[in-house]
Z-matrix of the N, CA and C atoms (Angstrom, degrees):
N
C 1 1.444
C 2 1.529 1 108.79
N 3 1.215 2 109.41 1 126.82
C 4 1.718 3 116.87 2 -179.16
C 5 1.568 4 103.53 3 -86.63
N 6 1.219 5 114.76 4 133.40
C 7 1.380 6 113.18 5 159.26
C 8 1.240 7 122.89 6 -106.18
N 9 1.479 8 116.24 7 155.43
C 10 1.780 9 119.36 8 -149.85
C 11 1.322 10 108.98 9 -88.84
N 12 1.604 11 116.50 10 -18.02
C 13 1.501 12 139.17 11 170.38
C 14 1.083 13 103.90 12 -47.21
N 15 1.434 14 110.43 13 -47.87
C 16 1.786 15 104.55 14 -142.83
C 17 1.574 16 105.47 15 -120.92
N 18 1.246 17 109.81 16 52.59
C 19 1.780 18 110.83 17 -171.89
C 20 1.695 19 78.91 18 -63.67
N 21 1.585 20 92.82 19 -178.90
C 22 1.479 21 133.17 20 176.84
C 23 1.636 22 102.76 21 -130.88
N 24 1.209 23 105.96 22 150.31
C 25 1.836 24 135.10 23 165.78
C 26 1.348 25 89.36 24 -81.76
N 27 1.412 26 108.37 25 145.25
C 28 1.264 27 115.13 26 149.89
C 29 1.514 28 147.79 27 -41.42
N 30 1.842 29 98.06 28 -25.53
C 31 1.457 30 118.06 29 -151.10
C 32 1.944 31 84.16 30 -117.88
N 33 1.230 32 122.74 31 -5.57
C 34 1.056 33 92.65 32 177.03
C 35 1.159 34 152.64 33 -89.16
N 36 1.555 35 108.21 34 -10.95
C 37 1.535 36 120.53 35 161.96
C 38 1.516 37 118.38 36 -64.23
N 39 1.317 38 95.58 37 -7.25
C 40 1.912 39 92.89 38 -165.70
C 41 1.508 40 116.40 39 -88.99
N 42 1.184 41 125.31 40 178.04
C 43 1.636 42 122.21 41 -140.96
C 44 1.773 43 80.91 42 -136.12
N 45 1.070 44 110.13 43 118.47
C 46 1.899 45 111.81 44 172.98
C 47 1.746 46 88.77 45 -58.66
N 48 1.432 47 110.61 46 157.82
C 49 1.578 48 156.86 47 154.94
C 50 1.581 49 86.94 48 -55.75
N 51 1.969 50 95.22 49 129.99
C 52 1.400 51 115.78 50 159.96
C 53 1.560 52 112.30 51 -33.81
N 54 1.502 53 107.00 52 -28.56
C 55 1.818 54 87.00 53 -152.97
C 56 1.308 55 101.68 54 -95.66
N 57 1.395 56 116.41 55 19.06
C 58 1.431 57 119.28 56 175.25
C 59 1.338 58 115.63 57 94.25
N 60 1.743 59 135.97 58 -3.35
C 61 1.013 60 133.80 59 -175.88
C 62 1.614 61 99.81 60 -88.56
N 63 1.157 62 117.62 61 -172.79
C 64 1.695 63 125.54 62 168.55
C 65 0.878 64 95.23 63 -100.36
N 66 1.760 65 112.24 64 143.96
C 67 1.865 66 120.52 65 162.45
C 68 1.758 67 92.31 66 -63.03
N 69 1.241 68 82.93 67 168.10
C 70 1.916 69 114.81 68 160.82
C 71 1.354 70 112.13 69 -135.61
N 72 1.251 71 89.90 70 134.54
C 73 1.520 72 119.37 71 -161.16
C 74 1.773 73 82.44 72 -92.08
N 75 1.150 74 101.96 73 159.38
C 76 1.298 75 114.71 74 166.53
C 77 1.628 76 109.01 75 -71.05
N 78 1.537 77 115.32 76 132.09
C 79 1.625 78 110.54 77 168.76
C 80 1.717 79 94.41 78 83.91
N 81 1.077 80 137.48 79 -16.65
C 82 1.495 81 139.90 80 165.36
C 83 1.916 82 93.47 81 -74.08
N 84 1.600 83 93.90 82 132.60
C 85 1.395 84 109.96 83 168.08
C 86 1.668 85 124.25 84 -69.25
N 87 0.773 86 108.55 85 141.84
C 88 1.581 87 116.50 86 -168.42
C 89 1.132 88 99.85 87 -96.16
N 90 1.550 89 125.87 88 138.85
C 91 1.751 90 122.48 89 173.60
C 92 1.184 91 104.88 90 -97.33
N 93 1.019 92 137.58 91 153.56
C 94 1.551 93 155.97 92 168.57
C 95 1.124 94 105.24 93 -31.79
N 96 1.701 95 133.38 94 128.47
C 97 0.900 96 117.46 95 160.98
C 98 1.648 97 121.17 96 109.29
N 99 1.395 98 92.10 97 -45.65
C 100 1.879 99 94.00 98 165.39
C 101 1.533 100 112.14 99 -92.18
N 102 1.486 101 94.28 100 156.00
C 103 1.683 102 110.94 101 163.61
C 104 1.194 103 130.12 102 -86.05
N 105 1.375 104 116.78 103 119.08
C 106 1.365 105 112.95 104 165.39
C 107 0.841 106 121.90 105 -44.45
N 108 1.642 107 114.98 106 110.28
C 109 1.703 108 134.30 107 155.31
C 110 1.484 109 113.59 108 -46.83
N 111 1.575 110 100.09 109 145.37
C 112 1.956 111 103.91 110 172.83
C 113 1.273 112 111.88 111 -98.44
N 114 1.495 113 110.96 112 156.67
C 115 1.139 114 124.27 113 -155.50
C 116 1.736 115 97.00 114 -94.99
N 117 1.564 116 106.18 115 109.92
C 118 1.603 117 99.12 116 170.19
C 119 1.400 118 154.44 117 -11.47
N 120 0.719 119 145.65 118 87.39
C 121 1.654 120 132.65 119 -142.04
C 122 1.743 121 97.88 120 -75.67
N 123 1.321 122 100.21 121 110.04
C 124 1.769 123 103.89 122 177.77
C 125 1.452 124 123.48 123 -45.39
N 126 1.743 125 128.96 124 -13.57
C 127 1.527 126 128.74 125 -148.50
C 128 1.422 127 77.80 126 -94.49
N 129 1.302 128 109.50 127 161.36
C 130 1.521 129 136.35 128 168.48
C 131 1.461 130 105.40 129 -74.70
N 132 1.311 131 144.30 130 163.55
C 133 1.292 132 124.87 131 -172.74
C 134 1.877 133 84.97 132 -111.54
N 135 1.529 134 121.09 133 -157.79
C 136 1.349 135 113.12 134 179.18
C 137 1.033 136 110.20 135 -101.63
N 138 1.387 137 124.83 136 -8.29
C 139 1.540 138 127.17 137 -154.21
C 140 1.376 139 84.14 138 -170.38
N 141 1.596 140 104.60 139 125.34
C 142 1.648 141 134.20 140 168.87
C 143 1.257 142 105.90 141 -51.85
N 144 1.506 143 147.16 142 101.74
C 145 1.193 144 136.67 143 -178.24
C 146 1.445 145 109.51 144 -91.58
N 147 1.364 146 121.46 145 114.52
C 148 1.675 147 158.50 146 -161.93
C 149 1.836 148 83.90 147 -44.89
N 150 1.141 149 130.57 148 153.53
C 151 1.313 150 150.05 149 -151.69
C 152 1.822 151 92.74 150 -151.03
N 153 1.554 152 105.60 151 126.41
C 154 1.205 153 109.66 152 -177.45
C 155 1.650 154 99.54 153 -152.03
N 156 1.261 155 102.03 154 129.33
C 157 1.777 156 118.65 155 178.69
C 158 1.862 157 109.87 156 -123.96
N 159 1.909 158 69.23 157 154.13
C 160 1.389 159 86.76 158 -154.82
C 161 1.397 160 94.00 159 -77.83
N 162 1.696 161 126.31 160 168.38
C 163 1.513 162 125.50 161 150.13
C 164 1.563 163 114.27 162 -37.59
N 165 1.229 164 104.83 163 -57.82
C 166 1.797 165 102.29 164 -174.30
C 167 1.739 166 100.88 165 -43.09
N 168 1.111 167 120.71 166 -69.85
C 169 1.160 168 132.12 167 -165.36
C 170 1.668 169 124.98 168 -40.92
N 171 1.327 170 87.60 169 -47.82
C 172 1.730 171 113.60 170 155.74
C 173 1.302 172 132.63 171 -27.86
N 174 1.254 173 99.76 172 -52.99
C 175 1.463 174 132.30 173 -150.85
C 176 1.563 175 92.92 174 -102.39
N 177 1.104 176 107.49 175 -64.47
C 178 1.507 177 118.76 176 173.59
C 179 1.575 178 105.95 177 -35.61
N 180 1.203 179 133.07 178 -71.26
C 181 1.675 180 150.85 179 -161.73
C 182 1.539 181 85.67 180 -75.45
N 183 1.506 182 138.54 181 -32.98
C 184 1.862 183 120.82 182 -175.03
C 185 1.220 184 87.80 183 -75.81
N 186 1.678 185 134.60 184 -47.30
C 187 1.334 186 133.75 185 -169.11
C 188 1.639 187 109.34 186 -32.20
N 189 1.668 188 96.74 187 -79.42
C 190 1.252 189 119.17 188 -173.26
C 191 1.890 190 111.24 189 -49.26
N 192 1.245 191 123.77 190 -40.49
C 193 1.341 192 134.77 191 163.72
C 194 1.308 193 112.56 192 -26.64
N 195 1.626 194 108.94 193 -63.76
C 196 1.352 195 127.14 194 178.91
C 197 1.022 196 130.31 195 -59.02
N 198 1.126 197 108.60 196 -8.65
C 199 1.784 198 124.51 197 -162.02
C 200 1.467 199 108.18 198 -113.71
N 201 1.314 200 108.22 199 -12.08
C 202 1.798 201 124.07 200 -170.18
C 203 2.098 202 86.53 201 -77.36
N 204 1.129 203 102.63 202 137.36
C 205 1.117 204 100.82 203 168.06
C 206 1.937 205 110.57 204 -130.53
N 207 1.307 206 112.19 205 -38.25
C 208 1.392 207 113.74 206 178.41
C 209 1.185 208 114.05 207 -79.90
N 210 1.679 209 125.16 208 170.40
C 211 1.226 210 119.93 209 -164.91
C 212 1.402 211 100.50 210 -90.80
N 213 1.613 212 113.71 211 139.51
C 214 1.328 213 120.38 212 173.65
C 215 1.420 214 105.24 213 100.05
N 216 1.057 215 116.50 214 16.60
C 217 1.636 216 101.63 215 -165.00
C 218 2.302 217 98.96 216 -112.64
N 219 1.683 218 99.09 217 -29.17
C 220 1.102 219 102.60 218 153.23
C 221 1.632 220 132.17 219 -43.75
N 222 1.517 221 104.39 220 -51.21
C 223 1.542 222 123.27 221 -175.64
C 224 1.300 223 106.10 222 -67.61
N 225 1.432 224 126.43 223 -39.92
C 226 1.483 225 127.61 224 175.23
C 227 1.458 226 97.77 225 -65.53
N 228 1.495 227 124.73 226 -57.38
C 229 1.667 228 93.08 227 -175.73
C 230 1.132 229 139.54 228 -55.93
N 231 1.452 230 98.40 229 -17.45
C 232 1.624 231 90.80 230 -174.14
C 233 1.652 232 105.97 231 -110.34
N 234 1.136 233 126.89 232 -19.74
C 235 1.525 234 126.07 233 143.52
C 236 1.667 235 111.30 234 -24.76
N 237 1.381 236 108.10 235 -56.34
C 238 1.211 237 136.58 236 -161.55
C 239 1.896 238 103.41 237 -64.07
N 240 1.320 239 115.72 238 -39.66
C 241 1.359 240 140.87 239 -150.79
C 242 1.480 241 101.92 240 -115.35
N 243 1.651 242 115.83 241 -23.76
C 244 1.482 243 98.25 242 172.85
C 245 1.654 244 103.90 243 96.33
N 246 1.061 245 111.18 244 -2.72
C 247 1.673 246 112.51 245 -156.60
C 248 1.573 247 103.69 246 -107.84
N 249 1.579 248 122.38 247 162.55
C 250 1.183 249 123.63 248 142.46
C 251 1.264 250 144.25 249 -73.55
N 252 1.621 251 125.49 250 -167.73
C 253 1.609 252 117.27 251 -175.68
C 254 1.296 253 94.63 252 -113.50
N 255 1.358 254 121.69 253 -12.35
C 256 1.875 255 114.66 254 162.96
C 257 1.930 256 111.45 255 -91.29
N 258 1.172 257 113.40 256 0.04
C 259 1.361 258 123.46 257 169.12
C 260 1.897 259 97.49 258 -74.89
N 261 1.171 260 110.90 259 -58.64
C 262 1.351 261 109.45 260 179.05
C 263 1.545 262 115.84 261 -79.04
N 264 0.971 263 135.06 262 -24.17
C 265 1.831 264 127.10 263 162.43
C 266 1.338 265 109.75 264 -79.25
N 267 1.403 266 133.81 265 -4.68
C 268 1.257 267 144.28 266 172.20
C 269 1.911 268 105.80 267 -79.55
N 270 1.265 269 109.43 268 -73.11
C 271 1.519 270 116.51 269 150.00
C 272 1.238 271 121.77 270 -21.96
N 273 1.367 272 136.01 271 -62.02
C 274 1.337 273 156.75 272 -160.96
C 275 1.566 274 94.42 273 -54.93
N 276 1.558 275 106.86 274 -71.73
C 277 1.455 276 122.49 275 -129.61
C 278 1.728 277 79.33 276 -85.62
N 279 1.492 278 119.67 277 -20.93
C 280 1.516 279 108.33 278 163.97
C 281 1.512 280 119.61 279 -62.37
N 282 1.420 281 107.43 280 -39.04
C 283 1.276 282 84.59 281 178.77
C 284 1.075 283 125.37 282 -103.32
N 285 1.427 284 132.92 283 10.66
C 286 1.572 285 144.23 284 142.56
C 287 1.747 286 104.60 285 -24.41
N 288 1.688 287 101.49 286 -68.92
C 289 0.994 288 121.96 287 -161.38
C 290 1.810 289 122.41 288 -67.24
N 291 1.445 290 80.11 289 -14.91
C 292 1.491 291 90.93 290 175.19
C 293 1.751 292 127.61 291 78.21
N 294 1.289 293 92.29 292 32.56
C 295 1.393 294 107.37 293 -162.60
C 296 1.772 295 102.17 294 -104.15
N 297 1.229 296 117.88 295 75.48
C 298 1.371 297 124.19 296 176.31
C 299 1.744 298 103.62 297 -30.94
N 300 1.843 299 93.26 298 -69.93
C 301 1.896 300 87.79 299 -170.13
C 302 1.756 301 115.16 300 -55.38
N 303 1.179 302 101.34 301 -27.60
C 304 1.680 303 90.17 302 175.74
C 305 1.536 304 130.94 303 -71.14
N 306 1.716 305 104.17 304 5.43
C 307 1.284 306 99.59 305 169.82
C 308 1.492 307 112.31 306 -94.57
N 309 1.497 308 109.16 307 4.91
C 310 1.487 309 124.49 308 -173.75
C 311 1.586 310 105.52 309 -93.30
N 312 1.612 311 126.25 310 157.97
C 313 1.224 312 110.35 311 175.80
C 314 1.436 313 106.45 312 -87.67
N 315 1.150 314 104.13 313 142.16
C 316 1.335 315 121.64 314 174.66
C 317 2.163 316 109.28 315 -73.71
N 318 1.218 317 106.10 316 155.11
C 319 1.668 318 122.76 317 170.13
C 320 1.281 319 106.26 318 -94.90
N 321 0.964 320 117.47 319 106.72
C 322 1.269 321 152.72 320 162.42
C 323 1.681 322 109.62 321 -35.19
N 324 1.736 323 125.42 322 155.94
C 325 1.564 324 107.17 323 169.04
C 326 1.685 325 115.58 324 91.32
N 327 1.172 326 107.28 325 164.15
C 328 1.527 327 120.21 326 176.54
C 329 1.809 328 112.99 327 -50.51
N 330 0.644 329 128.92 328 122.84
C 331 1.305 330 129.41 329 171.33
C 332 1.593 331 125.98 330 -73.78
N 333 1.953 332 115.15 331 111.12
C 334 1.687 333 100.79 332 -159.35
C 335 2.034 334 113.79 333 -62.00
N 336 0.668 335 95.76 334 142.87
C 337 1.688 336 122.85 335 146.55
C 338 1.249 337 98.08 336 -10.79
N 339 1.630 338 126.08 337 114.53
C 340 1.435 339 113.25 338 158.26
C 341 1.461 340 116.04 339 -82.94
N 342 1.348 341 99.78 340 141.69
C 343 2.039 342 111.27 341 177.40
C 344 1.314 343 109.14 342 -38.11
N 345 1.005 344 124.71 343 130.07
C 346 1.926 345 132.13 344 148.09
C 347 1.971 346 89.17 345 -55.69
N 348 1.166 347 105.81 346 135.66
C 349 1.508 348 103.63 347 177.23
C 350 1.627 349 106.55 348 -104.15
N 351 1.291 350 114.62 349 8.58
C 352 1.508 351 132.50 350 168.43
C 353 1.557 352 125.79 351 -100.41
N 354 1.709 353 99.93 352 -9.54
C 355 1.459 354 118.40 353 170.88
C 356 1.639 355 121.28 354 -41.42
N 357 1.323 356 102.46 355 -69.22
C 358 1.313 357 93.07 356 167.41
C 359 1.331 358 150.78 357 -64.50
N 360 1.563 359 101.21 358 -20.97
C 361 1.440 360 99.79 359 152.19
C 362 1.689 361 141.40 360 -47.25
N 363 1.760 362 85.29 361 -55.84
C 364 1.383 363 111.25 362 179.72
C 365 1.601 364 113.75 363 -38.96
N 366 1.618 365 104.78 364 -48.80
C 367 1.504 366 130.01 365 167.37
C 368 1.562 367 123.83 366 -40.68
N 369 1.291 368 108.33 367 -60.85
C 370 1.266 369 117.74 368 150.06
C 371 1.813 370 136.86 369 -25.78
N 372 1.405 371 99.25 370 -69.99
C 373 1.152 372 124.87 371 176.79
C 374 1.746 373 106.58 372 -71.59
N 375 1.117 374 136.67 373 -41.38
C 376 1.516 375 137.74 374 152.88
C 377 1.811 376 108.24 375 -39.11
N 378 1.456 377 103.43 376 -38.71
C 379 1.662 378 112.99 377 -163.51
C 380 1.879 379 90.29 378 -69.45
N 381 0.892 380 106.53 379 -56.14
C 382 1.864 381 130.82 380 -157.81
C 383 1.473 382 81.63 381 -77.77
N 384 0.841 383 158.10 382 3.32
C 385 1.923 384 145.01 383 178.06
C 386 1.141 385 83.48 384 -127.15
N 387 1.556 386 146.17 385 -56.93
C 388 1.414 387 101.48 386 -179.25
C 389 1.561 388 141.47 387 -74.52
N 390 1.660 389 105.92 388 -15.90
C 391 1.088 390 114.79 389 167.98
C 392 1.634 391 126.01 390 -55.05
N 393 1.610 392 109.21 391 -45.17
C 394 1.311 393 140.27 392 171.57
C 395 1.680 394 93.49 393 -37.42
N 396 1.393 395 129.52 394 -75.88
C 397 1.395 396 156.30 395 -125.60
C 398 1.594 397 83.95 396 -92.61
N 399 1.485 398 111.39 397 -45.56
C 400 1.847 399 102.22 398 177.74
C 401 1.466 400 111.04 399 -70.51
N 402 1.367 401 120.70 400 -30.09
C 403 1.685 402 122.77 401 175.54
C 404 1.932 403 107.38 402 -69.34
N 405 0.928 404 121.74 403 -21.55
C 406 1.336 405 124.39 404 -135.64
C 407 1.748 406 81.74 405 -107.06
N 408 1.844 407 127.15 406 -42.28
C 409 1.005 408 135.34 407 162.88
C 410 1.570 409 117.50 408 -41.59
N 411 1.411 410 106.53 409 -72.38
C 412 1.611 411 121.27 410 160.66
C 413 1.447 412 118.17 411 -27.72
N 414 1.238 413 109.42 412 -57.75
C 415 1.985 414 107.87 413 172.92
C 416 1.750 415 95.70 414 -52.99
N 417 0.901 416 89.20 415 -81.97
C 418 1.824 417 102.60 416 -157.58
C 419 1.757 418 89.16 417 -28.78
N 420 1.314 419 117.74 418 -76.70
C 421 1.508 420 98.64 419 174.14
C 422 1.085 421 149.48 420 -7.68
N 423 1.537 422 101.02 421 -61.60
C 424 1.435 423 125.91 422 163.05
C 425 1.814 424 113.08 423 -63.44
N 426 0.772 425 112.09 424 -16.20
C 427 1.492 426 108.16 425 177.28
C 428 0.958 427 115.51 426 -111.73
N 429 1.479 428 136.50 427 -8.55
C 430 1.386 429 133.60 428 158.21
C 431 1.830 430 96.13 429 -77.95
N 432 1.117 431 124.35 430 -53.08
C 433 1.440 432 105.81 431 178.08
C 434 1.856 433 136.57 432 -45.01
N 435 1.538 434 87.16 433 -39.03
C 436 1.655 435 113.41 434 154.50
C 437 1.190 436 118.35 435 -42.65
N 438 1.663 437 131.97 436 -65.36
C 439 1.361 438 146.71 437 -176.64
C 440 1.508 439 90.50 438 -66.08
N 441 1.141 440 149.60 439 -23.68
C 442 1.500 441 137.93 440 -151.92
C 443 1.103 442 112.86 441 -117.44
N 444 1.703 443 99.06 442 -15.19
C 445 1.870 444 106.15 443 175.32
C 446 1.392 445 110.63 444 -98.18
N 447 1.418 446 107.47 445 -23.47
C 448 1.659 447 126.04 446 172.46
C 449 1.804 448 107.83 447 -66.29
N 450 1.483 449 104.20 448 -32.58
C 451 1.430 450 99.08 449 -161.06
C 452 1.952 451 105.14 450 -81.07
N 453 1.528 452 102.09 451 -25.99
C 454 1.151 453 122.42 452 -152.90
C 455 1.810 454 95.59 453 -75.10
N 456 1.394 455 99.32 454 -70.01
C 457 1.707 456 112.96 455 157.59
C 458 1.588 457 132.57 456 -36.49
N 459 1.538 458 92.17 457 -16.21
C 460 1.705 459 105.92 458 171.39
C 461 1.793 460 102.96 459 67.07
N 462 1.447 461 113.34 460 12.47
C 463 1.509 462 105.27 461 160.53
C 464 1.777 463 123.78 462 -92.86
N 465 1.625 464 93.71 463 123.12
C 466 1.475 465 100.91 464 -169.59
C 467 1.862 466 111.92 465 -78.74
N 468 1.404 467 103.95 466 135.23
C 469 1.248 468 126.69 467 -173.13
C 470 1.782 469 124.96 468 -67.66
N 471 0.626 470 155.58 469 59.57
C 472 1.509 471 163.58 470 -148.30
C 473 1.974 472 94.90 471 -34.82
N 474 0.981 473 113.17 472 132.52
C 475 1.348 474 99.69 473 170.22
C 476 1.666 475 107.30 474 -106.59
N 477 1.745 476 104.92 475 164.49
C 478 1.537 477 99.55 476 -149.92
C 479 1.939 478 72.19 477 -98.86
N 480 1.828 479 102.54 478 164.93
C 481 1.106 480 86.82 479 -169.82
C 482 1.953 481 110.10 480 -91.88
N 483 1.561 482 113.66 481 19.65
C 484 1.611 483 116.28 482 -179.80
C 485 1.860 484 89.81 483 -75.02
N 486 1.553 485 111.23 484 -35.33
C 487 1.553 486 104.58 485 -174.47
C 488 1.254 487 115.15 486 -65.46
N 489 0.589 488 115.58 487 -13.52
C 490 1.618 489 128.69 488 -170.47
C 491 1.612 490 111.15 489 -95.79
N 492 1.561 491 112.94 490 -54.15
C 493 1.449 492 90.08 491 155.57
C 494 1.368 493 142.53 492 -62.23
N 495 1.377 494 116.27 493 -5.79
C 496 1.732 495 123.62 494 178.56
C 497 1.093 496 122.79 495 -96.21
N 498 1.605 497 110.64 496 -13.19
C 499 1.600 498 122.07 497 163.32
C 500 1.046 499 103.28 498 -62.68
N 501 1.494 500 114.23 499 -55.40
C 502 2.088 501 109.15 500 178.60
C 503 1.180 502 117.45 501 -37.71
């Protein structure tokens, strides 16, 4: 049984849009000036897509937290916001703690490898020793061919006298 006392608005069961505007109900008048909001898409998606807030946002929603003074008025914000009540003691105890970056979202995952800041040198110098070691091949080559064209021709080679000390 309906009673005639107690009609309802159209708009009043409804829950304003995250972004702070009011939904519109279908057949609800539009005020000047705002945009029609879209109507939620009812399907479940396949995969929960991960929810990430900014510092501003953070800060903004502890603001407003703080400012709630009657009972229930907390639960509407975050009803309101989509959020939990460990989303906001999570926030909090960051900024108790004084942890600017923790009101930021964090990256997720293994954390990379910090640089050797001597890496590229090292790289370098690996580059220049092997090049060295391919020139250094090439001589010796060349000088065994020397000794072999000298030996062949029957012209005798002077030895230097550092060779001569390493034979000892």
């Amino acid at each position: 049984m309906i009673w005639e006392g107690s009609k309802r608005s159209e708009g009043e069961r409804s829950e304003p849009e995250r972004s702070g505007e009011p939904s519109q109900i279908a057949g609800a008048e539009q005020s000047p000036g705002r945009r029609e909001s879209r109507v939620p898409d009812p399907e479940v998606p396949e995969k929960a897509k991960r929810r990430r807030y900014s510092a501003q946002y953070k800060r903004r929603i502890l603001k407003e937290a703080d400012q709630c003074r009657e009972p229930g008025e907390v639960g509407a914000l975050l009803r309101r916001e989509g959020l939990y009540w460990s989303n906001l003691q999570t926030w909090r105890r960051q900024r108790e703690e004084g942890t600017l970056a923790g009101l930021t979202p964090r990256k997720r995952g293994r954390k990379p490898a910090p640089k050797n800041p001597l890496a590229g040198r090292v790289k370098d110098l690996e580059r220049e020793n092997r090049q060295l070691h391919r020139k250094l091949q090439r001589a010796e080559i060349m000088l065994d061919i020397q000794k072999k064209a000298s030996e062949l021709l029957g012209i005798p080679l002077a030895r230097l006298e550092s060779e001569n000390e390493e034979d000892d």
